[in-house]
N, C-alpha and C positions, 0 to 999 in steps of 0.2 A: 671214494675219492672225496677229498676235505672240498671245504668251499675255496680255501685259495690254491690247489689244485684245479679247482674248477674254473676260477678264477684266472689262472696262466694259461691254460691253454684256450679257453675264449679269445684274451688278449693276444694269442700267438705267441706265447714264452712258454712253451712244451710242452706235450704231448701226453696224451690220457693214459692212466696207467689203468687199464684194467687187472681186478682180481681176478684171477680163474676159480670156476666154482668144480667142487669134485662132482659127479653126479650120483643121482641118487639110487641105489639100486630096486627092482620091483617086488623084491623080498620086503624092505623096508617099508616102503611105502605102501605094500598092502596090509602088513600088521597094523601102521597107524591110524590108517583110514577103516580096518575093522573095528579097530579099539575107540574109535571116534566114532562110531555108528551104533557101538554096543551102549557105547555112554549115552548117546543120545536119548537112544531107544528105553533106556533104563530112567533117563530124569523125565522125557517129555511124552515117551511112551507110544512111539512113530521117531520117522528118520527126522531129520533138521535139513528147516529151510532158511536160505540165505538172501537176503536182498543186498545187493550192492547199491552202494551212493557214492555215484564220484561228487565231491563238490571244488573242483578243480583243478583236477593233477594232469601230470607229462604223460598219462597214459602207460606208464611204467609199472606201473602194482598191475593197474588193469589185465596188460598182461602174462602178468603172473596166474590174477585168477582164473582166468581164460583157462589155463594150462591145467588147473586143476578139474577141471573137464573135457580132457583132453585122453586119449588111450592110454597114458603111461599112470597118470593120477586117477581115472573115471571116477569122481567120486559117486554119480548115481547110482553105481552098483550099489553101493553101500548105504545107499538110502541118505544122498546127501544132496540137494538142489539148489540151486537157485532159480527163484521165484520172480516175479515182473512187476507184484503189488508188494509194499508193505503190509498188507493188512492179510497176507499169508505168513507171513516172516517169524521166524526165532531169532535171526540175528541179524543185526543190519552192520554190512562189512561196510566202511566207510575209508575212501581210499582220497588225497590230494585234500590239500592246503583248504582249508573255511576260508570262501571268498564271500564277498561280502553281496553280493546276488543268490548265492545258493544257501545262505545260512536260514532264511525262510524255507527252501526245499525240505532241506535236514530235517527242521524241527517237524514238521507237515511230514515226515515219513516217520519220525519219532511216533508223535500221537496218532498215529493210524496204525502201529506196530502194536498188535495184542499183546498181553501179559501171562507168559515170564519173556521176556526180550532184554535183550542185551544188545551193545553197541562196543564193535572191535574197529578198533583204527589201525589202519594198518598201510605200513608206511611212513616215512618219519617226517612227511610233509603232513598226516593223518593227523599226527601225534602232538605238532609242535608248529606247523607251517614250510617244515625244512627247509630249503635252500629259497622258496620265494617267501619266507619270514623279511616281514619291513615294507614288504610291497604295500602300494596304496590300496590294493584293491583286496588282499589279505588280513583277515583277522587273525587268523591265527590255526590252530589245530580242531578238530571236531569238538573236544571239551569244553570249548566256550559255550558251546548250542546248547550239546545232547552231555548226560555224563555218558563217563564212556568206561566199560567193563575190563576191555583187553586193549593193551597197545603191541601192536606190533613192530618192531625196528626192522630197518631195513631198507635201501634205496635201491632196489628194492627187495622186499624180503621173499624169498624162494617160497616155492607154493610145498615144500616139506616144512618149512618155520613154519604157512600160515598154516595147514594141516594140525601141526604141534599146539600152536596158541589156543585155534579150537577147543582140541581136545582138552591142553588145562582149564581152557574156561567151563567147558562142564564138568569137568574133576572135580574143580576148587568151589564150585557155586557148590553152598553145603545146604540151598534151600531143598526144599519137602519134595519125594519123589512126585512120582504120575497118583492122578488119586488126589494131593491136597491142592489146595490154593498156599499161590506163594502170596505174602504180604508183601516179603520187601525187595527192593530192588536185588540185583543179585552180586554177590561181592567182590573186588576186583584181583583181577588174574595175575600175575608175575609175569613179566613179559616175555614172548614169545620165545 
């Protein structure tokens, strides 16, 4: 839904059009979440850990990811977690608008994130601020703080996209398998 869609039916001038989403079958979703745990296992040589950082959202991505460990997604089979600290983390999924009280958090889980890490926004409030863009209490998207590896779109983007984005982030990162030291940050992903 646009923002002045969003916009008319707040003010009471019609009524929310929801998209319908197709769903996703468990054929599918278990090939990508194999193929995302081989990649893993192949760059960092063990499954991939995830830490979330919300720094201010509607709780809408949130429950996307949620979902992604949930019986239809379980990404733990696959050797895929999320984790409680950043200082366990491979990727810090970063969901909701950079407000201006959390952008200390962000960076404080940035620097406590070991190296090779990467940072996926995900979520178009992640990316940009989306729909609370202009707010006083809004800076803007997580790339003001931290850089950020992967964007993800979507208001919010289905836990098959963020599965997908995942996976091209370690696709596309073309740094040095398990065994070398990575020097540099890792390169950015085509979005979700």
């Amino acid at each position: 839904m646009s923002l002045a869609g969003l916009r008319r039916v707040l003010l009471g001038g019609g009524e929310a059009q929801v998209e319908p989403t197709e769903p996703v079958d468990a054929d599918t979703v278990a090939r990508l979440a194999e193929r995302l745990a081989a990649t893993s296992r192949r760059r960092l040589g063990r499954g991939l850990t995830i830490r979330h950082i919300d720094t201010g959202s509607c709780n809408g991505c949130e429950a996307e990811l949620r979902a992604l460990t949930g019986a239809l997604y379980d990404l733990e089979r696959y050797g895929l977690t999320f984790v409680e600290s950043p200082r366990h983390a491979d990727i810090l999924l970063v969901t909701g608008p950079l407000t201006a009280n959390l952008r200390e958090a962000l960076e404080q889980a940035w620097d406590a994130t070991p190296d090779p890490k990467w940072v996926v926004a995900v979520g178009d409030c992640a990316i940009d601020g989306g729909v609370f863009k202009g707010s006083y209490a809004v800076l803007g998207g997580a790339g003001i703080s931290v850089p950020v590896d992967l964007t993800i779109s979507g208001c919010p983007p289905s836990p098959a996209r963020i599965l997908a984005g995942l996976r091209a982030l370690l696709e596309v990162n073309r740094g040095p398998v398990v065994g070398s030291t990575m020097g540099a940050h890792a390169q950015r992903a085509p979005d979700g």
